[in-house]
ZAMARGU-4260 file (C-alpha; in steps of 0.2 Angstrom, whole numbers, plus 5000, padded with zeros to 4 digits):
<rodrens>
0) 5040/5183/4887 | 5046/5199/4894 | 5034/5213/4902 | 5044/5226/4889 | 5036/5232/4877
5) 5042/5223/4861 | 5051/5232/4848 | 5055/5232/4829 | 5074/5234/4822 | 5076/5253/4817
10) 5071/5256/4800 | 5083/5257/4785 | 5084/5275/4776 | 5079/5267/4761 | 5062/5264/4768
15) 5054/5278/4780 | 5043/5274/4791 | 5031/5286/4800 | 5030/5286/4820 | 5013/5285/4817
20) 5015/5268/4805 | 5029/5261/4817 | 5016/5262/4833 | 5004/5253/4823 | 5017/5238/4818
25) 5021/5239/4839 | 5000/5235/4843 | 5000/5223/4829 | 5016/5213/4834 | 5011/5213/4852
30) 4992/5207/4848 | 4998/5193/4836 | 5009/5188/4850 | 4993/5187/4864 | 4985/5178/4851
35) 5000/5166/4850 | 4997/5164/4871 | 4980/5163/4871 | 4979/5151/4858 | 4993/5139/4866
40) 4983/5139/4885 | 4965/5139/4880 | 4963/5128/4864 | 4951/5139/4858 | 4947/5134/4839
45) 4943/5154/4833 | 4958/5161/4841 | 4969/5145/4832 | 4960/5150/4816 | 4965/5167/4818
50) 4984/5163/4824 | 4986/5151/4809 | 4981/5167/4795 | 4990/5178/4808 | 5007/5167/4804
55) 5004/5161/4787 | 5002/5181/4780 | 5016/5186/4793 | 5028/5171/4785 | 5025/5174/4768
60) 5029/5193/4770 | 5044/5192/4779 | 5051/5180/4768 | 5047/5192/4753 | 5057/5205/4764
65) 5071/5193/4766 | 5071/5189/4749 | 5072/5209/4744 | 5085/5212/4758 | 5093/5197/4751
70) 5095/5199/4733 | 5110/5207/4726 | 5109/5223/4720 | 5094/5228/4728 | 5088/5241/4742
75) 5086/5232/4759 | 5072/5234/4769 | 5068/5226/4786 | 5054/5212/4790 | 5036/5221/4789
80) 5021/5216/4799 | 5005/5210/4790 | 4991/5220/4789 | 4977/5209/4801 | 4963/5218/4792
85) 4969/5209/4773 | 4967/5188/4782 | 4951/5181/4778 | 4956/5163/4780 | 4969/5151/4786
90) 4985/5148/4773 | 4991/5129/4771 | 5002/5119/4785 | 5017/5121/4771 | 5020/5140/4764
95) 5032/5141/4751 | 5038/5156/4739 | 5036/5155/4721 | 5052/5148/4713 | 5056/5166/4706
100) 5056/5177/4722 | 5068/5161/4730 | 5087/5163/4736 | 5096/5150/4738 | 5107/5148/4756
105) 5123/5149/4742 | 5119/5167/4738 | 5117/5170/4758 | 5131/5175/4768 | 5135/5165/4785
110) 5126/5178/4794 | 5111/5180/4782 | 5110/5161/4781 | 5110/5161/4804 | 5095/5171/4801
115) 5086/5163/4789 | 5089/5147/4797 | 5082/5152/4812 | 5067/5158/4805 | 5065/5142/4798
120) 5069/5132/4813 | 5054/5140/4822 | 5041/5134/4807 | 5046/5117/4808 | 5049/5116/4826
125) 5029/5118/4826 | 5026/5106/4812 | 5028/5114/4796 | 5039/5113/4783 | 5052/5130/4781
130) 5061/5136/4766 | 5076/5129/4767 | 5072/5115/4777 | 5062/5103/4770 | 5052/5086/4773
135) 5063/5070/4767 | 5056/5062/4751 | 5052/5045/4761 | 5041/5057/4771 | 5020/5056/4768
140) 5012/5065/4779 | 4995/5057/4774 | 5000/5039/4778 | 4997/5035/4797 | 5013/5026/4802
145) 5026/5040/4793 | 5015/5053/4804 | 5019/5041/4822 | 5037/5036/4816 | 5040/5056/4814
150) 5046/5066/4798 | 5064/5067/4794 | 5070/5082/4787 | 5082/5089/4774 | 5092/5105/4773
155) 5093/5113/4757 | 5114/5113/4748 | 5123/5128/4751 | 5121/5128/4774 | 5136/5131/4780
160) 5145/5117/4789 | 5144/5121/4809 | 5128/5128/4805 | 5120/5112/4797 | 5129/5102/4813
165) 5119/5114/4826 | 5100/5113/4814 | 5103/5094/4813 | 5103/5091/4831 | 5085/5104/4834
170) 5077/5096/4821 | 5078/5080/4831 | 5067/5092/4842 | 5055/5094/4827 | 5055/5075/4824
175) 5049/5071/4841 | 5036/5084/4842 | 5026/5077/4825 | 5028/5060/4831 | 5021/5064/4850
180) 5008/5076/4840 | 5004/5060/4828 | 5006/5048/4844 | 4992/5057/4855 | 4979/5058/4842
185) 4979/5042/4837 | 4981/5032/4858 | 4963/5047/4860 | 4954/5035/4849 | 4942/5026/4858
190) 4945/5009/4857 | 4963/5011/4867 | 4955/5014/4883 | 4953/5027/4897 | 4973/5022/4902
195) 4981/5031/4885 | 4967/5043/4885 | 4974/5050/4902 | 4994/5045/4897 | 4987/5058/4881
200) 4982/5071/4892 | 4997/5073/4903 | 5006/5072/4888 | 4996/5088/4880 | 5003/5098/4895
205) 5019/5095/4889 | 5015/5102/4870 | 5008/5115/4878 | 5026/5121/4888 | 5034/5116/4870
210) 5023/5128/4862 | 5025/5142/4875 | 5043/5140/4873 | 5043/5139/4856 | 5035/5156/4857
215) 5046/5161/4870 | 5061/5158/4858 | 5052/5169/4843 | 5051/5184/4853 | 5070/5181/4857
220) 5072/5181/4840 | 5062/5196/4836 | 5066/5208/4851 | 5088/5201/4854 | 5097/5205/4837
225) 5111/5195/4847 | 5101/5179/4847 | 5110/5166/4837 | 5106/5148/4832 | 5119/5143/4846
230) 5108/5152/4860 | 5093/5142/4853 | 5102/5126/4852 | 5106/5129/4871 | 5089/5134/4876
235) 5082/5118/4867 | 5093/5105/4877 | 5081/5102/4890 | 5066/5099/4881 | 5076/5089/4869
240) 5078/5078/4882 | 5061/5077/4888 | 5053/5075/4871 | 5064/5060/4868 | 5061/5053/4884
245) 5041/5056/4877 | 5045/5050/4859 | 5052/5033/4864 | 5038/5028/4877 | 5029/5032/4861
250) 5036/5022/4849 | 5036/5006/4861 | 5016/5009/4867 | 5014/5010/4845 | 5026/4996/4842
255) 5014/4986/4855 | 4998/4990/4845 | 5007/4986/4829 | 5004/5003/4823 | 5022/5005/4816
260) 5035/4991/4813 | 5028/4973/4813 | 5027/4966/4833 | 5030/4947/4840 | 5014/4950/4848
265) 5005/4955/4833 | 4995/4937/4834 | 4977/4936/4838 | 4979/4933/4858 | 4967/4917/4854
270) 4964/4914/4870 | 4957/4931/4878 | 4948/4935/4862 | 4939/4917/4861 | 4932/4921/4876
275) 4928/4939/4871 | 4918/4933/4855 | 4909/4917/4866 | 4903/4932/4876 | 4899/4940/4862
280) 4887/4927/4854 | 4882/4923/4871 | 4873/4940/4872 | 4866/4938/4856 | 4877/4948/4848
285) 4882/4944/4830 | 4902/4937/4823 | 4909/4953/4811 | 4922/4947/4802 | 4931/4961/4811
290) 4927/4954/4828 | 4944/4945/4829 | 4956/4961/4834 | 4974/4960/4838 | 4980/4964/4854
295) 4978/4981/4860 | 4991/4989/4870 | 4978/4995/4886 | 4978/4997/4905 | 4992/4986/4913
300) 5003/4984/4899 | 5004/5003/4898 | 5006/5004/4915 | 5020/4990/4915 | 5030/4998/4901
305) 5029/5016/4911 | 5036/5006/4925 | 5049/4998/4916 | 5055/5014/4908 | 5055/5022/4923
310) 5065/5009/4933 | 5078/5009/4916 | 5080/5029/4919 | 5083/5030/4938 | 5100/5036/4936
315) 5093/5052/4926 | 5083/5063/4937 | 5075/5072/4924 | 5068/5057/4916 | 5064/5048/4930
320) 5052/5065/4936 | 5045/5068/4919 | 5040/5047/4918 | 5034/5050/4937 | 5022/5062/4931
325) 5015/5052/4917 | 5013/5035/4926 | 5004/5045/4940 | 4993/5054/4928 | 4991/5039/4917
330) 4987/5027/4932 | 4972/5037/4939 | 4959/5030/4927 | 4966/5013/4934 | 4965/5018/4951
335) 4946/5023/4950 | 4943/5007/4942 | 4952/4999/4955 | 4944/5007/4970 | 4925/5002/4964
340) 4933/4985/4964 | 4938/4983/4979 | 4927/4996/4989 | 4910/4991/4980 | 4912/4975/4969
345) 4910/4982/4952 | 4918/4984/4937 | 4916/4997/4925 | 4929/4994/4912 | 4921/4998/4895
350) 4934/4997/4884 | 4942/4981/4896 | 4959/4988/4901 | 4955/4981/4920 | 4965/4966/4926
355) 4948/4959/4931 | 4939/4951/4918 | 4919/4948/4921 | 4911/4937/4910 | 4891/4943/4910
360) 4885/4926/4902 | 4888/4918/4919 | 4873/4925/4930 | 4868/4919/4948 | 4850/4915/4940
365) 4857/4902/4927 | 4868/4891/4938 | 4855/4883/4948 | 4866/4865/4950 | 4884/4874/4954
370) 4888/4891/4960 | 4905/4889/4963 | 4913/4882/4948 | 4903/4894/4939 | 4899/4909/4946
375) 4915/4908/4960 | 4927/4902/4947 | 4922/4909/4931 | 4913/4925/4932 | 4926/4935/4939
380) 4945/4929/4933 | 4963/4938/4931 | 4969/4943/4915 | 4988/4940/4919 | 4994/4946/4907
385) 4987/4963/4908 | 4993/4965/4928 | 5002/4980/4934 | 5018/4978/4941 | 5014/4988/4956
390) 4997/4975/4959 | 5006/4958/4953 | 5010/4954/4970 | 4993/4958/4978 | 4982/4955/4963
395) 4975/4936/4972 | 4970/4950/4986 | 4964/4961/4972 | 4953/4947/4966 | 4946/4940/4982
400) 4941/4956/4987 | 4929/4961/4974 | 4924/4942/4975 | 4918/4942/4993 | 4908/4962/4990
405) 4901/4954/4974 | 4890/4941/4985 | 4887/4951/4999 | 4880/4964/4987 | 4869/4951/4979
410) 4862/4945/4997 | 4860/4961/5004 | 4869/4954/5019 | 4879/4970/5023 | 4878/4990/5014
415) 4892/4993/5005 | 4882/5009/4995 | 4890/5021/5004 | 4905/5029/4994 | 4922/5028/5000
420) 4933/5044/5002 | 4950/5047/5006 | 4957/5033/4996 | 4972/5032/4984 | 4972/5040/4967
425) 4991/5036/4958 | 5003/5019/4961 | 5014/5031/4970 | 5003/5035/4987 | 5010/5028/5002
430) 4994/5022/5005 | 4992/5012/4990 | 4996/4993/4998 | 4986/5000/5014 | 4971/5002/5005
435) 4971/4984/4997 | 4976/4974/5012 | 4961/4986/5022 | 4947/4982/5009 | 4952/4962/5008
440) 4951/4963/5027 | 4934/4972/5027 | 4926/4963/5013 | 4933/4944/5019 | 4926/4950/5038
445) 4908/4955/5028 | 4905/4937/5019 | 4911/4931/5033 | 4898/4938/5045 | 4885/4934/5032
450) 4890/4914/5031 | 4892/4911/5049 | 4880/4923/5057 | 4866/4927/5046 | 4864/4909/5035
455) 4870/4899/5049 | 4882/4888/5042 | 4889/4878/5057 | 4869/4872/5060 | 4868/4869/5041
460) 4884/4858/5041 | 4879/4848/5057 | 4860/4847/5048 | 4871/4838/5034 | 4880/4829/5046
465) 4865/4821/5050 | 4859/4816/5034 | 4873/4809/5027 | 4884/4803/5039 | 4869/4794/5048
470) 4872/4805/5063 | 4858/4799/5076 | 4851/4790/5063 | 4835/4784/5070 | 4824/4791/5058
475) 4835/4785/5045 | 4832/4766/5052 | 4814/4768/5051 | 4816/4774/5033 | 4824/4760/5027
480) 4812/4748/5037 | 4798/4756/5029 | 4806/4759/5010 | 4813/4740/5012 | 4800/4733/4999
485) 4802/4748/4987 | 4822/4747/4988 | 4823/4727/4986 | 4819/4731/4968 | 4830/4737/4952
490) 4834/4753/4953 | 4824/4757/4938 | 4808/4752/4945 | 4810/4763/4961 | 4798/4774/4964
495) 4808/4791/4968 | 4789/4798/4975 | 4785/4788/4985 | 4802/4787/4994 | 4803/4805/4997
500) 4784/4804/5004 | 4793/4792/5016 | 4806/4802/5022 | 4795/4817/5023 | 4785/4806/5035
505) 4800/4800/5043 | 4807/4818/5045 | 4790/4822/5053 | 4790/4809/5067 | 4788/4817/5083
510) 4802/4811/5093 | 4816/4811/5080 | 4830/4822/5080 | 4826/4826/5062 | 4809/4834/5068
515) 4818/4849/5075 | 4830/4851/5060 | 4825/4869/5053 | 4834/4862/5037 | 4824/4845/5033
520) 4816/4852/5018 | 4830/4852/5008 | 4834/4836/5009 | 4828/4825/4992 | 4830/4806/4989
525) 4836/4802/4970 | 4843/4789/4963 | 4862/4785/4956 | 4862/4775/4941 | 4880/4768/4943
530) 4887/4756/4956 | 4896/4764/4969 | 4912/4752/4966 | 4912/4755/4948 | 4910/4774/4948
535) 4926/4775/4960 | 4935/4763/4951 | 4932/4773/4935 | 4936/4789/4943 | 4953/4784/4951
540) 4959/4774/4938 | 4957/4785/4922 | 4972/4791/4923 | 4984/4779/4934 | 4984/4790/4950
545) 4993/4781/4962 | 4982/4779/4978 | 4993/4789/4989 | 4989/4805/4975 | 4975/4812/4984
550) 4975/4828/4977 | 4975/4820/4959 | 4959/4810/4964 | 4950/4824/4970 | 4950/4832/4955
555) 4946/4816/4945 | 4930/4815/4957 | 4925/4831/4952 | 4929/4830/4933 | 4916/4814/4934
560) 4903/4821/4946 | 4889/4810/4948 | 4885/4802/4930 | 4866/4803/4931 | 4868/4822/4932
565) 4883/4826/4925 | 4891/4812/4913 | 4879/4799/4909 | 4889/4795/4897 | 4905/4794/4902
570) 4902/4777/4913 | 4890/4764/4905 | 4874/4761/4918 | 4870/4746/4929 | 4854/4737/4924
575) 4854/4724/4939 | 4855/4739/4951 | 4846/4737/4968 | 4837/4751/4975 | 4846/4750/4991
580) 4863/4753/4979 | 4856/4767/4968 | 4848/4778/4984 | 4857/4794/4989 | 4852/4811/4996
585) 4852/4826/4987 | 4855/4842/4996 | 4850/4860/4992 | 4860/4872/4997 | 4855/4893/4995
590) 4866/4905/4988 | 4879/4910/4998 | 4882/4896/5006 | 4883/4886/4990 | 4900/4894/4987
595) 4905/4884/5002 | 4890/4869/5004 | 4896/4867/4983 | 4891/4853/4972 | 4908/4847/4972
600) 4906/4845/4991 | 4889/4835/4990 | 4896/4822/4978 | 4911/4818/4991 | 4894/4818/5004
605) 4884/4806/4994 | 4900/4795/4991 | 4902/4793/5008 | 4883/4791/5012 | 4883/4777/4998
610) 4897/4769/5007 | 4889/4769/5026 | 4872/4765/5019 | 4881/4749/5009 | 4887/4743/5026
615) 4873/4746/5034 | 4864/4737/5022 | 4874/4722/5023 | 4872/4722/5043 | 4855/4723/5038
620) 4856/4706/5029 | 4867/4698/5039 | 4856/4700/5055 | 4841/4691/5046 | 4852/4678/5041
625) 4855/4676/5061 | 4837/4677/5063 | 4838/4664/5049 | 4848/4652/5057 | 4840/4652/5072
630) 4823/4650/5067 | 4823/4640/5051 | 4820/4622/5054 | 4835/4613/5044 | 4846/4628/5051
635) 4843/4623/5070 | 4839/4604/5068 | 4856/4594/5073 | 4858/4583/5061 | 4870/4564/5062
640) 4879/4570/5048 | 4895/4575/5054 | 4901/4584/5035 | 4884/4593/5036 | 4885/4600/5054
645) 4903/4606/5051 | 4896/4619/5038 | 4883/4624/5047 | 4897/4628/5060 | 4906/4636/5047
650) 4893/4648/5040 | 4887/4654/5058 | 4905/4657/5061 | 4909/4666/5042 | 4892/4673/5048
655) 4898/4681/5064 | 4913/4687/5057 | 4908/4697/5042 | 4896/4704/5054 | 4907/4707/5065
660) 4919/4716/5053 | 4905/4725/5044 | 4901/4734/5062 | 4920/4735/5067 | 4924/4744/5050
665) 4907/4755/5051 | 4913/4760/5068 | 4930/4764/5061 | 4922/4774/5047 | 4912/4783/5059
670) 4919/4786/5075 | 4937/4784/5071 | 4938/4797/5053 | 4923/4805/5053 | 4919/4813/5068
675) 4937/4816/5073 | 4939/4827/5056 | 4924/4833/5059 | 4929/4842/5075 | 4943/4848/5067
680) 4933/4855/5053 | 4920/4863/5067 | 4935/4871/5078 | 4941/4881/5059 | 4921/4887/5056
685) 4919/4892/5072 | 4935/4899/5074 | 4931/4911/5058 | 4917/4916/5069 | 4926/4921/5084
690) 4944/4930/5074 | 4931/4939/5065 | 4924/4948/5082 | 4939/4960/5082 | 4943/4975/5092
695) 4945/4992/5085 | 4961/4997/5073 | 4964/4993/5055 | 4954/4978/5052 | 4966/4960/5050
700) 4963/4945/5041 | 4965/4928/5053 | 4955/4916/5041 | 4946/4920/5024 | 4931/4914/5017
705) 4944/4902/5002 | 4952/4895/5017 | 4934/4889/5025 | 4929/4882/5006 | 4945/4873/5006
710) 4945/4867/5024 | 4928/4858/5020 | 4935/4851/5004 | 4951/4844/5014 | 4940/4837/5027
715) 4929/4827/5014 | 4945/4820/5004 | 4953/4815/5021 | 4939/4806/5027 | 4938/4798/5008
720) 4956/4791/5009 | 4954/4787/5028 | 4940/4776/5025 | 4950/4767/5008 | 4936/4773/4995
725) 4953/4782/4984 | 4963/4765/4982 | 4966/4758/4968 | 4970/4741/4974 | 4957/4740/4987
730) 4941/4745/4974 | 4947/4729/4962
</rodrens>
C-alpha cells in the first residue's frame, strides 16, 4: 500500500455528498484497511472478528450499489462505505444478494462486467464464494478431502470470452489457497508430528504475503480507476507460481497419509506397527481396536519428498528458493532431535518421526544373561525407511553415536550434561556432515576410554585367558585332582556346591597365579547337559553349512547357545554324561564390558575350555594307564606266550601314541592357534588404547568400539576352525 491518502471516485450529481460525509467515508476506508493489515500480521482473533463484519456489511452494500448503478433505467450512484457503528456480528463465509436485487453478467457491459469480476476475484481469492463466481456443484466444503483437494469454481453465463480466459487462470490461484488453507490445518493435528507442524508454519508466512498482496491488489482496485483484470492477472503470476509449487508438495505429503486418493502404501506397515503394539502391551498398555494405524507421512519421509522436489526443480530458481526455505524450516525440529542424539544420547521423539527407534521394554535391569543381543542390538534400531536422504549415508554413524553416549551415560564413566552450542540447525549448513563425523569421534573415543581404562578390559581378557584357556593352569590341575571323585560320576549326581567350594579353595592358594587375579570371583562352575560332540554336531549340521562357511556356523553357535540355558529343548540331553564332560565355567561379566565380554563370546569360551579340558582328561587317563602298566602285576610279568606279549606290545605302543598325539594336538591347540591369535587380538585392544590418546584438532576415529566387539568375536571363531571344532566331517 501506498503512503497517500486513499481516495473515493468523485461523486455522481445524482447523489450529493457533503465534504463533511465524504471525510468521514476517507477515515472509515482508511481504518477498515488498517484492520485489514493488522489483522493479516498479528492473528489477532478480535481484530479477525472485526475485519470479517467490516467486509461482510462493506460487500453486501457495494454490491447493492452495483446493482443500482447497474440496472437499467436507474440513477447510478457510486460504491458507499458501511457504516462501522451498524456491525454487531460477523456475516457468513458466502454473502449472496437476494435473487431479486441480482444482475446477471448478460445485462452488464464488457466494462461493467471487468468490474464486477474483479470485485469478485478478490472474495474468492481469500476463500469465499463471489456473485458470479461460484463453487462447482462436486464441491462440499464440509467433507475433508474436497477441502484438501481444493474447490473448483464456476463462472456464472453471460462473461465475456477473453474475460472468462484471464478469471480462469486466477482462480487456479484461489484453488491452491483453499487447499494450502485446508492442507495446514489438518498436517497441525498432533499426531503428524513436530516435522509438518514446522513445514505448517513456514507455510503460514507465505499465506500471510498472499493475504497482504491480496490486500495490496484491493486498494489498487479502489484507489487506480485504470486497474484492469489484465494488471491483476499479471501481478498474480508470481504467487501463482509459488502457490503451486506449495499445493503440489501438498497433495503428495496428503496422497502419503491417504487423506485424499487411495495410496499403494495405504497397508498397515505390519512390521513397524507390530513392534509398536508389542511395546505397547509390554508397558501395560491396552490393544484399542484403533491401535493398528496406517502409515503416517512424518519426519524423514517429509523430508525425503522436500528433497526430491527440490532436486526435480533445480532448473527453476524460484521454486528451488521457495522449497529451500521450507526444507530448512521444516528440517529444524529434526535437527534438534538429532543433536540430543548425537550430542547426549537421547531421544525425545513423541510422536516417533526420528530415524532412531528406541524400544523402552528393553532395559539394562531386565537383561541380566545378555546385554548385547538385547540391549546393544535391539533397543536402539533404524527405521530405514523413514531416513533422510541427507543422513542415509551417515545414518550407521548416526546410530553408533548415540549408542556409545547411551552407556557411557548409564556408567557415569564421562559428563556429557553439558549442553552443546554452536551446532547445525537445517540439512543445508556446511557444518552438517562436520558435526556427525565430530560427535561419532567424541563419543566412540568416550566408551572407549571407559572400556580400556576405567573397566580394565585387557586384564579382564587375560583374567579369562586364564580360566578358560588353561593358561598357567596349576591351580586348574589341583582342581581337578581334588574334584576327581566328584566328576567321575553322571553329570546329574554332581554336586555343582561343592565344586565351586573347591575352586574357591583352589583360587585361594597362596602361591597360584590365580591368587592375585582381581577378577577370580566371577568365575562359576556349572554343568552342561549335552555332550560336547553332539552339541557341535547339532549346531553345524542343521542346516548343511559346509565346513569352510565359518561365518554361517558362527551364527548357528549363537542361535543354539548353550542348551541348558537357552534351548533345552532343542538338543535331547545326555544321561550317561560324566562330570568331567558336563563341567564348564561360567563367567560374569559387568556392564559395559558385557557389550564386548557378551554371552555369545562365553559360549565360544566354554566350547573351547570343554575341548582342552577333554584332552586334558584323556592325558589324564592315559598316564594312569602307564602307571598301570608298569605296576600291575599281569601287565609287567613276562609271560611264555608269545600271542599274549605281542599285545601287551601293542597296547603300550597304541598307549604311547595316543598320548603322544593327545599332547602333540593340545600343544597345537594351545601354542600354535590360540596364543598366536591371541596376540593378534591384544595388539587391536591395546592399539585402541594408544590411537585413542590423540593430539589436539578435531577429534579422528582409528578404531571403534564395533570394531573391538568384532575383533574378539573373529578371534574366537578363528581359533574354533583352527582347532577343527566347525567340521562337519571331523565331528562324525
Amino acid at each position: 500500500m501506498t503512503d497517500e491518502p486513499l481516495r473515493l471516485p468523485a461523486q455522481s450529481p445524482a447523489f450529493p455528498r457533503s465534504g463533511q460525509q465524504d471525510r468521514k467515508d476517507l477515515v472509515q476506508q482508511a481504518t477498515f484497511y488498517q484492520m485489514i493489515l493488522l489483522a493479516m500480521l498479528h492473528k489477532s482473533p478480535v481484530h479477525q472478528a472485526d475485519l470479517t463484519a467490516t467486509r461482510g456489511t462493506l460487500a453486501k452494500d457495494r454490491r447493492n450499489d452495483y446493482a443500482l448503478k447497474l440496472q437499467p433505467g436507474k440513477a447510478c450512484r457510486q460504491p458507499r462505505l458501511p457504516d462501522y457503528n451498524r456491525m454487531s456480528s460477523p456475516t457468513p463465509a458466502t454473502i449472496s444478494v437476494s435473487r431479486k436485487e441480482e444482475v446477471t453478467l448478460r445485462q452488464l457491459s464488457p466494462h461493467a462486467q471487468e468490474a464486477a469480476i474483479l470485485e469478485d476475484i478478490l472474495y474468492v481469492l481469500m476463500g469465499f464464494e463471489g456473485q458470479y463466481i461460484r463453487f462447482a456443484e462436486s464441491y462440499k466444503p464440509s467433507v475433508e478431502k474436497d477441502r484438501l483437494a481444493g474447490p473448483s469454481f464456476r463462472i456464472l453465463p453471460g462473461l465475456d470470452p477473453s474475460l472468462r480466459d484471464l478469471t480462469v487462470s486466477v482462480l487456479k490461484l484461489a484453488t491452491y489457497y483453499s487447499a494450502i488453507e485446508a492442507f495446514v490445518e489438518v498436517q497441525s493435528r498432533e499426531e503428524f508430528g513436530a516435522t509438518n507442524h514446522a513445514l505448517c508454519a513456514s507455510i503460514r508466512k507465505l499465506l500471510k504475503d498472499y493475504l497482504v498482496l491480496i490486500t495490496q491488489l484491493e486498494n489498487r482496485l479502489i484507489t487506480n480507476e485504470s486497474f484492469s483484470l489484465h494488471i491483476l492477472h499479471l501481478h498474480t503470476l508470481p504467487t501463482n507460481h509459488m502457490m503451486f509449487q506449495v499445493y503440489t508438495l501438498a497433495q503428495e505429503i496428503l496422497k502419503k497419509n491417504a487423506l485424499l486418493d487411495e495410496d499403494l502404501d495405504d497397508s498397515v506397515d505390519d512390521l513397524d506397527d507390530v513392534d509398536n503394539v508389542l511395546e505397547q502391551l509390554r508397558e501395560g498398555g491396552e490393544l484399542a481396536p484403533g491401535g493398528m494405524r496406517k502409515t503416517i507421512c512424518t519426519g524423514g519421509n517429509v523430508l525425503r519428498l522436500l528433497t526430491n522436489r527440490l532436486s526435480y526443480m533445480s532448473g527453476d530458481p524460484a521454486a528451488r528458493t521457495l522449497l529451500q526455505t521450507l526444507l530448512r524450516d521444516a528440517s529444524r525440529p529434526y535437527m534438534t532431535m538429532l543433536n540430543e542424539w548425537l550430542h547426549h544420547g537421547g531421544i525425545k521423539d513423541p510422536h516417533g518421526e526420528f530415524l532412531i527407534k528406541e524400544q523402552k521394554s528393553i532395559k539394562r535391569e531386565r537383561l541380566e544373561e545378555d546385554y548385547t543381543d538385547e540391549y546393544w542390538e535391539k533397543r536402539y534400531t533404524i527405521r530405514d525407511p523413514d531416513v533422510p536422504p541427507q543422513l542415509e549415508a551417515v545414518k550407521a554413524k548416526v546410530l553408533l553415536a548415540g549408542k556409545y553416549l547411551n552407556v557411557v551415560r548409564e556408567c557415569g564413566g564421562v559428563d556429557i550434561s553439558t549442553e552443546v552450542h554452536d551446532v547445525p540447525k537445517s540439512f543445508d549448513d556446511h557444518r552438517f556432515l562436520d558435526n556427525i563425523n565430530g560427535a561419532y569421534a567424541h563419543a566412540n573415543s568416550s566408551l572407549l576410554s571407559l572400556l580400556l581404562t576405567t573397566h580394565a578390559l585387557s586384564a579382564r581378557l587375560q583374567s579369562m585367558k586364564h580360566y578358560f584357556f588353561l593358561d598357567h593352569s596349576d591351580f586348574f590341575t589341583y582342581f581337578l585332582d581334588l574334584s576327581a571323585s566328584e566328576l567321575k560320576r553322571p553329570s546329574k549326581q554332581v554336586n555343582v556346591s561343592k565344586l565351586q567350594s573347591l575352586l574357591d579353595i583352589v583360587l585361594r592358594q597362596p602361591g597360584s597365579i590365580a591368587a592375585q587375579d582381581p577378577f577370580k570371583e566371577d568365575v562359576k562352575v556349572q554343568m552342561n547337559d549335552v555332550k560336547l560332540t553332539k552339541f557341535l554336531t547339532t549346531v553345524v549340521s542343521v542346516r548343511g553349512l559346509d565346513s569352510d562357511d565359518l561365518n554361517d556356523n558362527a551364527s548357528s553357535i549363537e542361535k543354539y547357545r548353550t542348551p541348558s540355558i537357552y534351548a533345552p529343548s532343542i538338543i535331547e540331553e545326555d544321561s550317561n554324561m560324566t562330570g568331567f564332560e558336563a563341567l564348564e565355567f561360567k563367567f560374569s561379566v559387568p556392564f559395559p564390558l558385557s557389550l564386548v565380554i557378551s554371552s555369545k563370546t562365553v559360549l565360544r569360551y566354554q566350547i573351547l575350555f570343554r575341548y582342552l579340558l577333554s584332552m586334558r582328561h584323556l592325558e589324564t587317563l592315559l598316564l594312569n594307564t602307564w602307571e598301570d602298566h608298569n605296576k600291575v602285576l599281569s601287565w609287567t610279568h613276562r609271560s611264555n606266550n608269545p600271542r599274549l606279549e605281542m599285545f601287551k606290545r601293542r597296547a603300550w605302543t597304541l598307549r604311547s601314541r595316543m598320548l603322544v598325539f593327545c599332547q602333540q594336538f593340545s600343544y597345537y591347540c594351545t601354542a600354535e592357534v590360540m596364543e598366536p591369535n591371541w596376540r593378534k587380538l591384544m595388539e587391536r585392544v591395546n592399539g585402541c588404547d594408544t590411537q585413542n590418546d590423540q593430539g589436539p584438532g578435531p577429534p579422528k576415529v582409528s578404531r571403534t568400539v564395533d570394531e573391538l566387539m568384532n575383533d574378539h568375536v573373529d578371534f574366537l571363531d578363528t581359533c574354533l576352525k583352527e582347532c577343527m571344532l566347525m567340521n562337519a566331517r571331523l565331528l562324525r
